[in-house]
C-alpha positions as CSV (number, residue, x, y, z in Angstrom):
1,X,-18.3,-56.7,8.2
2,X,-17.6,-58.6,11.5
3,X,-16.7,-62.2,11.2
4,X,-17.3,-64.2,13.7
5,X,-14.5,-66.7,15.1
6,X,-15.7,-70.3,14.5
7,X,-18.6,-71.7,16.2
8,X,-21.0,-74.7,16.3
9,X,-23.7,-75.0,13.7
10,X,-27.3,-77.0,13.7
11,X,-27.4,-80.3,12.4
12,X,-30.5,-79.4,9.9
13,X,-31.7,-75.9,8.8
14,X,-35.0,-75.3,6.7
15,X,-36.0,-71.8,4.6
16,X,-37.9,-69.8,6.7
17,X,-39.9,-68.5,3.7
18,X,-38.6,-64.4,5.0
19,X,-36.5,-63.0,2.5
20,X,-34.9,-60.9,5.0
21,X,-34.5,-64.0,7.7
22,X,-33.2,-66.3,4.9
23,X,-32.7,-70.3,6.7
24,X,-33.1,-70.6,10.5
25,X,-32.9,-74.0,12.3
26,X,-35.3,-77.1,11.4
27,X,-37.0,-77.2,14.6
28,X,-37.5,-73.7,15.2
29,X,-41.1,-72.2,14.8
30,X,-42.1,-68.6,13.7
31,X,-45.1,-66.7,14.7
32,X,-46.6,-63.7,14.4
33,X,-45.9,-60.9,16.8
34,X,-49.3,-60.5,17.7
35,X,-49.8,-64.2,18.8
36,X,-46.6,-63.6,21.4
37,X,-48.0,-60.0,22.9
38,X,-50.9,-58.5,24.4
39,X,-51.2,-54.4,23.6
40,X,-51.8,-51.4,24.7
41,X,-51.2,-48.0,24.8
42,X,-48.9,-45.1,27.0
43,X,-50.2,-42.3,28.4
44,X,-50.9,-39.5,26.8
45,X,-49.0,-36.8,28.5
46,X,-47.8,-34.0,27.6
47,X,-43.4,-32.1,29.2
48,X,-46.0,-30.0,31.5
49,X,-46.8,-32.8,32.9
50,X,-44.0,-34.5,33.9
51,X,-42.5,-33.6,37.3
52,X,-39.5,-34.7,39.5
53,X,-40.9,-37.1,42.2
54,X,-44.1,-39.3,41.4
55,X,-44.0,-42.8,38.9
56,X,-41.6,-42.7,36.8
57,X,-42.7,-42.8,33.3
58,X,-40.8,-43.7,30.0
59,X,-41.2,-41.6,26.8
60,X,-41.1,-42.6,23.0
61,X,-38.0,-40.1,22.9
62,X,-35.7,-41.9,25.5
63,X,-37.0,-45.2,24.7
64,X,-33.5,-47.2,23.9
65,X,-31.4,-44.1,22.2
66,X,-31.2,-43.0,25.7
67,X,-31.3,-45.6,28.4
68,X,-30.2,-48.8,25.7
69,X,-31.3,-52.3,25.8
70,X,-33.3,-52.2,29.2
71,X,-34.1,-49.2,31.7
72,X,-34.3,-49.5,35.2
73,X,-35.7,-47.0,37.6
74,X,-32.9,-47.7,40.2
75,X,-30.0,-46.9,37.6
76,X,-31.4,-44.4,35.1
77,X,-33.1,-41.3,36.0
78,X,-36.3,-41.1,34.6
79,X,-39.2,-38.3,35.0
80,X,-42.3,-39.1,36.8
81,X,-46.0,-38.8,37.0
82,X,-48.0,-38.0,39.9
83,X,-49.9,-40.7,41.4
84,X,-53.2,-39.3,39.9
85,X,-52.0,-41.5,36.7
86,X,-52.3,-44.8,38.2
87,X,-56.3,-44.0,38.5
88,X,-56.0,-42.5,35.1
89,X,-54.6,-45.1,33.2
90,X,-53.8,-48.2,34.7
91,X,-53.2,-50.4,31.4
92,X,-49.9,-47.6,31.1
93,X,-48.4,-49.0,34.4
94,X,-45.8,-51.7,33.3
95,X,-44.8,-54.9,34.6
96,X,-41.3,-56.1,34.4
97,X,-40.3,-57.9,30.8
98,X,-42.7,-55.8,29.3
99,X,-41.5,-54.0,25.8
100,X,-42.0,-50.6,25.0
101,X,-42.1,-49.8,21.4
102,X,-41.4,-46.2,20.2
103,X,-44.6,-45.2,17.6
104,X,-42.5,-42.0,16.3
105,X,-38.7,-41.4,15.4
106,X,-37.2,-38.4,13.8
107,X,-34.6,-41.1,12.5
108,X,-35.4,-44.8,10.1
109,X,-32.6,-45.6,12.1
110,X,-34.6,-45.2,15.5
111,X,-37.5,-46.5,13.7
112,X,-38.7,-49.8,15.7
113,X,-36.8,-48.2,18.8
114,X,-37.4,-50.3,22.1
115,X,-36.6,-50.5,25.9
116,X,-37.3,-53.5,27.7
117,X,-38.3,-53.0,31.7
118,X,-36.3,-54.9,34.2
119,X,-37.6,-53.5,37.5
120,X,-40.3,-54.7,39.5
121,X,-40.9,-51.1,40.6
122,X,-43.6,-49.2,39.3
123,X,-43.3,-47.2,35.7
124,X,-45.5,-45.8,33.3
125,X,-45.4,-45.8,29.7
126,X,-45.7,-42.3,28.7
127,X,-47.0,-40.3,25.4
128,X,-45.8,-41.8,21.3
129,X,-45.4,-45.4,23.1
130,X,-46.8,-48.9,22.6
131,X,-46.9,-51.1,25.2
132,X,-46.5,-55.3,24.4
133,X,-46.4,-57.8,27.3
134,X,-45.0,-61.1,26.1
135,X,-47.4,-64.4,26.8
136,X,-46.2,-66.7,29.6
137,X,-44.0,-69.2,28.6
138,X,-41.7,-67.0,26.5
139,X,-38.3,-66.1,28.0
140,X,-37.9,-62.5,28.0
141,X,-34.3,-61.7,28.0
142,X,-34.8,-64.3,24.5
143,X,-37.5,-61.7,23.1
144,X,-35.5,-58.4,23.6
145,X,-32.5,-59.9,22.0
146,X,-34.8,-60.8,18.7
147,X,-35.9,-57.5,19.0
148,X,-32.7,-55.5,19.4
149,X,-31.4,-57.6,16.4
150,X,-30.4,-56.8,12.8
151,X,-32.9,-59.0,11.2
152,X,-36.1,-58.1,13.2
153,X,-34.8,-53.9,13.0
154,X,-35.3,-54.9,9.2
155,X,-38.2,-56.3,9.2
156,X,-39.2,-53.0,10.5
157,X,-38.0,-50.9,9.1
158,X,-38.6,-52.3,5.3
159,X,-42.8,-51.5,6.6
160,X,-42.4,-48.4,8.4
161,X,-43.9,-45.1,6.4
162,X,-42.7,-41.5,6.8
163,X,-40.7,-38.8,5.5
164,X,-39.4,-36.3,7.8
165,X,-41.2,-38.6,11.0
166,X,-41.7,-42.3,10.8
167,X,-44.4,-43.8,12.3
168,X,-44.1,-47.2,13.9
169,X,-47.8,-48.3,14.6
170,X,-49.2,-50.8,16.3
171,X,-50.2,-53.0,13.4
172,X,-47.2,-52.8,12.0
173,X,-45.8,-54.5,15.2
174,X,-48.7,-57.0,15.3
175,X,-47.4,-57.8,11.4
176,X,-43.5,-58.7,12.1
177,X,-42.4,-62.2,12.4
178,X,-41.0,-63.7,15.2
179,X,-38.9,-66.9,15.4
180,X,-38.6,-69.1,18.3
181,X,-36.7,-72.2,19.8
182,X,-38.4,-74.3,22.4
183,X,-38.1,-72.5,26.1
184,X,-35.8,-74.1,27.6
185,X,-33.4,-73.0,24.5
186,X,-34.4,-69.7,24.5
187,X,-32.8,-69.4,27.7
188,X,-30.0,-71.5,27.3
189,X,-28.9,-68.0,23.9
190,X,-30.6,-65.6,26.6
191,X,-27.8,-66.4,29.2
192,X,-25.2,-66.9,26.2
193,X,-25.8,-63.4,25.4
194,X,-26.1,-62.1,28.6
195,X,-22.7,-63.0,29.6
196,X,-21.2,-62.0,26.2
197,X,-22.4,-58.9,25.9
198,X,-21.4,-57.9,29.4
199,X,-18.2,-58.5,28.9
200,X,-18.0,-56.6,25.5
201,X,-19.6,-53.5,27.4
202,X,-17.2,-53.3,29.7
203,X,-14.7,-53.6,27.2
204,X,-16.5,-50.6,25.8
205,X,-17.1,-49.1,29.0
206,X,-12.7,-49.3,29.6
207,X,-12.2,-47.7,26.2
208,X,-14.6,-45.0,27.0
209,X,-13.1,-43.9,29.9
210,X,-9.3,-43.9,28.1
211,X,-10.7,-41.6,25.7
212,X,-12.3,-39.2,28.7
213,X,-8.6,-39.7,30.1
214,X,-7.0,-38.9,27.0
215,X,-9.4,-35.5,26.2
216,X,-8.5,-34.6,29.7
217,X,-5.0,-35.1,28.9
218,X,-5.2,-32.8,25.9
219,X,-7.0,-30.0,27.4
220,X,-4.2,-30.3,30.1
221,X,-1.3,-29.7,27.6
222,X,-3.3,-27.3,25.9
223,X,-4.4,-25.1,29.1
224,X,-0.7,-25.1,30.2
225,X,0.9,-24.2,27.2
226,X,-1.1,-21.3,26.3
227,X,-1.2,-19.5,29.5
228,X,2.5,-20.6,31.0
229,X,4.2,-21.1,28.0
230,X,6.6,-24.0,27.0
231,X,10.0,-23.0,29.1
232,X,8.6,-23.5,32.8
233,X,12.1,-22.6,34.1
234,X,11.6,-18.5,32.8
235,X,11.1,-15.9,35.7
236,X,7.2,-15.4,36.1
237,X,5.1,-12.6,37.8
238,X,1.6,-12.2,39.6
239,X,-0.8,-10.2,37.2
240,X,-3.2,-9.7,40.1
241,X,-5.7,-11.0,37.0
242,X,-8.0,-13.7,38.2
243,X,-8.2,-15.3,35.2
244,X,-5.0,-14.6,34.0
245,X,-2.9,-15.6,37.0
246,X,1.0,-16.1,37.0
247,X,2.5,-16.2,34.0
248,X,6.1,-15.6,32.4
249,X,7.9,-12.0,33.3
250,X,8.1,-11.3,29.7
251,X,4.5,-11.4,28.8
252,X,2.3,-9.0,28.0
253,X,-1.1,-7.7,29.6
254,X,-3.6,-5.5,28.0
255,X,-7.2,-5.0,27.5
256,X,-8.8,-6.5,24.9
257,X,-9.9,-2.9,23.8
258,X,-6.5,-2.3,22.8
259,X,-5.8,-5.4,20.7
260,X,-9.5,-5.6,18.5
261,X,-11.7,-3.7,17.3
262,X,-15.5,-5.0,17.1
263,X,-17.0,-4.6,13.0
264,X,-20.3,-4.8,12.4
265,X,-20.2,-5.0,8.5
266,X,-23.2,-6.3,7.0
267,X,-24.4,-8.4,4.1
268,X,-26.3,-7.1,1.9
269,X,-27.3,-10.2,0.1
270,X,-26.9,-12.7,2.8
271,X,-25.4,-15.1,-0.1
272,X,-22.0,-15.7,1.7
273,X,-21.1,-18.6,3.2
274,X,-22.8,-19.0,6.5
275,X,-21.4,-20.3,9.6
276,X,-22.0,-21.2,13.3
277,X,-20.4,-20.8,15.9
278,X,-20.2,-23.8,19.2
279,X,-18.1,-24.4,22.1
280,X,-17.5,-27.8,20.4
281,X,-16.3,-26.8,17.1
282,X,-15.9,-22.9,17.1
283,X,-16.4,-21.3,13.9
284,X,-17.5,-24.0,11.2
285,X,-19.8,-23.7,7.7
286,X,-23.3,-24.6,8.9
287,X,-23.3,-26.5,6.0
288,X,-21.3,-29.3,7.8
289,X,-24.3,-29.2,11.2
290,X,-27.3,-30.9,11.2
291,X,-29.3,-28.0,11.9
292,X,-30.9,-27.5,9.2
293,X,-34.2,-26.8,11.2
294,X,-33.0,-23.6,11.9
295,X,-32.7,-22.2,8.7
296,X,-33.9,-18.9,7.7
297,X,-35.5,-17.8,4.3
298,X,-33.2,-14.8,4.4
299,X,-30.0,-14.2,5.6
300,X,-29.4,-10.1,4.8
301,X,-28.4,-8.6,7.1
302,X,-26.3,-11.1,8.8
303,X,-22.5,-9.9,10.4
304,X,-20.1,-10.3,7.8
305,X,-16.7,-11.8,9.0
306,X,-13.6,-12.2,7.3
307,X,-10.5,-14.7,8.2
308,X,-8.5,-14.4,11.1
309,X,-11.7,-12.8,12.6
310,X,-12.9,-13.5,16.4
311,X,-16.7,-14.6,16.7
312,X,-18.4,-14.7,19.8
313,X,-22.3,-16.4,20.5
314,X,-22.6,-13.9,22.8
315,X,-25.5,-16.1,24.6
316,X,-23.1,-18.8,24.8
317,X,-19.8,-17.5,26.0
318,X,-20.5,-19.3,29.3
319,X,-19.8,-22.1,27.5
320,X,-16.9,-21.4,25.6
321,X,-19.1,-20.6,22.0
322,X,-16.6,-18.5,20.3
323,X,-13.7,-19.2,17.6
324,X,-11.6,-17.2,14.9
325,X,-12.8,-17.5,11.4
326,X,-10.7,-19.3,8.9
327,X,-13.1,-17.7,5.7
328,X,-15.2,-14.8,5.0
329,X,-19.1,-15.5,5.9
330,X,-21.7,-14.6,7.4
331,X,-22.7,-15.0,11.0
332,X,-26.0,-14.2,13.1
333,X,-26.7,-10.2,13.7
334,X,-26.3,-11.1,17.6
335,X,-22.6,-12.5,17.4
336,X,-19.8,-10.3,18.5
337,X,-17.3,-10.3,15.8
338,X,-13.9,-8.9,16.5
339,X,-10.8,-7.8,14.3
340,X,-7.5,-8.0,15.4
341,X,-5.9,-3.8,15.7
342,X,-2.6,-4.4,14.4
343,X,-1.8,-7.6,12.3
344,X,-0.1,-10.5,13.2
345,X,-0.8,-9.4,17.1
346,X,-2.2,-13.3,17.8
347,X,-1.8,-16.6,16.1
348,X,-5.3,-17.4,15.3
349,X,-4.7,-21.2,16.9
350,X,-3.3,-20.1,19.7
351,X,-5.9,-16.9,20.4
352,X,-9.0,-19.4,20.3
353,X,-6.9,-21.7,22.6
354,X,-6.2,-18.9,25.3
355,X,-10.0,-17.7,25.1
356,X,-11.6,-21.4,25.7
357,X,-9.4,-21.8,28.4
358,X,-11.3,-22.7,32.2
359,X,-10.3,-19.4,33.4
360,X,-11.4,-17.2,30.8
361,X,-14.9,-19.3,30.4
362,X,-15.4,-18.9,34.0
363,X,-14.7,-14.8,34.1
364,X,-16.8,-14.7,30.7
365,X,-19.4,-16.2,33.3
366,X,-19.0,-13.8,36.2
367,X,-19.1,-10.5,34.2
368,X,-22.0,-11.7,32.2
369,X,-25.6,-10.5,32.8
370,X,-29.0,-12.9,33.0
371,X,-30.9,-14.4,35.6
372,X,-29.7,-17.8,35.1
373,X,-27.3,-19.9,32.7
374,X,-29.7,-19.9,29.8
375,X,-30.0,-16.3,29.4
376,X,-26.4,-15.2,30.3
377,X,-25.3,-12.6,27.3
378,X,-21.5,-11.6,27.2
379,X,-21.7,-8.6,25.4
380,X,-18.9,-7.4,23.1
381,X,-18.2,-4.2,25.8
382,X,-17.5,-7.0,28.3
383,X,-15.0,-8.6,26.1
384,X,-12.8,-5.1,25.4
385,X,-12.7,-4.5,28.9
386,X,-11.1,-7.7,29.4
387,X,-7.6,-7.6,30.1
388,X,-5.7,-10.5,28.3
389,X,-2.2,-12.0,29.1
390,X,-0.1,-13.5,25.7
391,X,3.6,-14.3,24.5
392,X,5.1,-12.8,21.4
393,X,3.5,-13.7,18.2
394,X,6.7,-15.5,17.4
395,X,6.6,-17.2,20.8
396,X,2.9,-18.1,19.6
397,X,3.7,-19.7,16.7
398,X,6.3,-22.1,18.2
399,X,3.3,-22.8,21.4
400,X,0.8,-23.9,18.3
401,X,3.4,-25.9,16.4
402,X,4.0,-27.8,19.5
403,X,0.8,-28.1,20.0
404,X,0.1,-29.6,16.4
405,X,2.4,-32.0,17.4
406,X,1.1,-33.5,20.9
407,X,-2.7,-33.0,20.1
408,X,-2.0,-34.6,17.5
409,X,-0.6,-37.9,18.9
410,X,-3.3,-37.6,21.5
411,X,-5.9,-37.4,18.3
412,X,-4.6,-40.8,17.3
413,X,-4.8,-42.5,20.5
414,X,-8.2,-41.5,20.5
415,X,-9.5,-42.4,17.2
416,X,-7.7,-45.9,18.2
417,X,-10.0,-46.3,20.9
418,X,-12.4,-44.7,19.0
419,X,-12.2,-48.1,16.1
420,X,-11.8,-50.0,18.5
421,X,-15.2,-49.3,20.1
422,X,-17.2,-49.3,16.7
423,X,-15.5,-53.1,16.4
424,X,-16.6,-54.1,19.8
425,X,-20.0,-52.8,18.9
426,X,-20.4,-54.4,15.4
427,X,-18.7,-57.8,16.9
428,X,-22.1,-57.0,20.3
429,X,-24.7,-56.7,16.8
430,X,-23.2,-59.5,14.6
431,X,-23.3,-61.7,17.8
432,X,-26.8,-61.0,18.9
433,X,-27.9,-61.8,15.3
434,X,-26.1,-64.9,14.9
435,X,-27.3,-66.2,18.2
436,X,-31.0,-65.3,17.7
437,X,-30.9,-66.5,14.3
438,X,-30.0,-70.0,14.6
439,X,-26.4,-69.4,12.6
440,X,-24.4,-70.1,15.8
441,X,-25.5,-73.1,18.0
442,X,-24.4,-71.3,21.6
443,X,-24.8,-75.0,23.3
């Protein structure tokens, strides 16, 4: 909970007969949502047809989760309509301080999901979208901070039905309370907020770009490590390996055909423990993704792997999607899985580390076949023909200890920044709430 530093109060406060809003000040008023907007409805659109140049139109799956608080044509890139649309459905073009309320989340959280225009250019609201336009003599900038705050999301969200999809409709909207200062004091919290909130983005916005600095950083120590090794000052040699490149005289090079072997064991009951393999996370338990959407019925048949194993999404390599397996499971019958020839030829650690390096992504992208990125396949005779270059397994295992150590430092730093950014964020919500709520007096 975020406790804001001490700040001026009303004089008098009266119950605003919400449970939910609990006392607000004396001389505020409250008012139903549908006596502040008039309604209507997006267009309904289908992805076919959306296209790159046109109007650009705003759909119930970016609204706020991808372009925040406000959207903009001139700062975020949104697809467009052709001008056929404006014939079409002219109650979808918008006008700027008009809301636009997401009907349909996947998420209660996103339930009540808004953007607020602030262009004068014109945009359509697309498909799964309500449209409200506040009444004159409202401020705006007032309106979308009520909206945005933790007290109206309630309100929403306590009406909102659904299971799996939550639907937001339009008479639920017309249904929510709203509460309201005069004008002129509406504007005085609108530019309160504005300023405060600026400045706690870019806050965020600093912290951000020290954790981008500090992943960088990482993936610099890592990169080097593995492939030059930790003594810089040790004769090197030129492999004539593209990917490979100079590295210390008394490494070793060899094809990958000569260090694994690829298994295809299968299960026969598909009960193991299944896994999935990303370029985020490598091999990982599906049980810890949300991607439960994907599940089969039936998993015999799936590769068996066992630990110490490499995995490879072969229609992912491009991207790095490969890891060694810590467990036996079970992967997808299109993985390549891999078993090390002789034992205790690679740290595990330090193996994944060398193969998600930029060079070796970018030759698993050169050798493999597809007509484009989304159907490259890196298949597991492109692998063995690879030649690799690697340290000692003792000289391994003192590269991945010192690697435990920096990385993590460098995780620290960035869970830090991390906090520190989840404070910021809870101080932005807390102070929206406060403001819009009557429990701070901002002048």
């Amino acid at each position: 909970m975020v406790i804001l530093p001490a700040m001026y109060k009303y004089q008098r406060y009266k119950d605003s007969g919400i449970e939910w809003l609990a006392e607000i000040p004396e001389h505020w008023n409250i008012k139903r949502f549908r006596n502040l907007f008039s309604f209507s409805k997006g267009l309904s659109i289908t992805k076919e047809n959306l296209q790159d140049e046109g109007i650009p139109c705003v759909n119930y799956g970016e609204i706020h989760s991808k372009y925040g608080f406000e959207v903009d044509p001139d700062k975020n890139e949104l697809h467009c309509v052709g001008e056929d649309y404006l014939k079409r459905s002219p109650k979808s073009l918008l006008n700027r301080g008009d809301f636009i309320f997401a009907d349909t989340s996947e998420d209660i959280e996103g339930s009540g999901n808004f953007t607020h225009l602030t262009s004068d250019k014109d945009v359509f609201a697309g498909y799964h979208t309500v449209i409200a336009r506040p009444i004159k003599g409202i401020n705006k900038r007032f309106l979308a901070y009520v909206c945005d705050s933790i007290s109206y999301r309630s309100q929403i969200r306590s009406k909102v039905k659904g299971v799996k999809v939550y639907s937001i409709t339009k008479a639920i909207l017309k249904g929510t309370w709203i509460w309201l200062p005069n004008e002129g004091e509406q504007t005085v919290i609108a530019n309160f907020l504005d300023k405060k909130t600026a400045k706690i983005d870019k806050a965020i916005a600093i912290k951000e770009q020290q954790i981008v600095l500090l992943k960088e950083r990482k993936q610099i120590i890592i990169q080097k490590s593995v492939t030059k090794g930790l003594n810089l000052n040790v004769p090197t040699k030129d492999t004539g390996v593209d990917w490979i490149g100079r590295i210390p005289e008394h490494w070793d090079i060899k094809r990958a055909k000569y260090l694994f072997k690829e298994v295809d064991q299968r299960s026969k009951t598909g009960q193991e423990e299944l896994l999935s393999v990303s370029h985020m996370t490598g091999v990982t338990p599906r049980s810890e993704k949300n991607v439960s959407m994907f599940m089969a019925e039936d998993y015999t048949g799936s590769k068996i792997c066992i630990e110490n194993d490499l995995v490879i999404n072969i229609m992912w390599a491009w991207m790095g999607a490969l890891g060694v397996s810590d467990r036996i499971g079970i992967v997808s019958p299109s993985y390549g899985v891999f078993r090390q020839q002789n034992k205790n030829t690679f740290n595990p650690v330090y193996l994944e580390y060398l193969l998600k390096t930029t060079k070796y992504i970018e030759h698993y992208n050169q050798v493999s076949t597809g007509l484009h990125s989304s159907r490259l396949r890196f298949y597991g005779h492109m692998f063995l023909n690879m030649k690799m270059g690697f340290p000692s397994f003792d000289e391994q295992n003192s590269i991945v200890a010192y690697l435990s150590e920096q990385t993590d430092k460098i995780d620290k730093a960035i869970n830090v920044q991390e906090s520190q950014i989840e404070k910021l964020k809870e101080y932005k919500t807390t102070l929206i709430n406060n403001a819009v709520t009557g429990k701070i007096k901002v002048a």
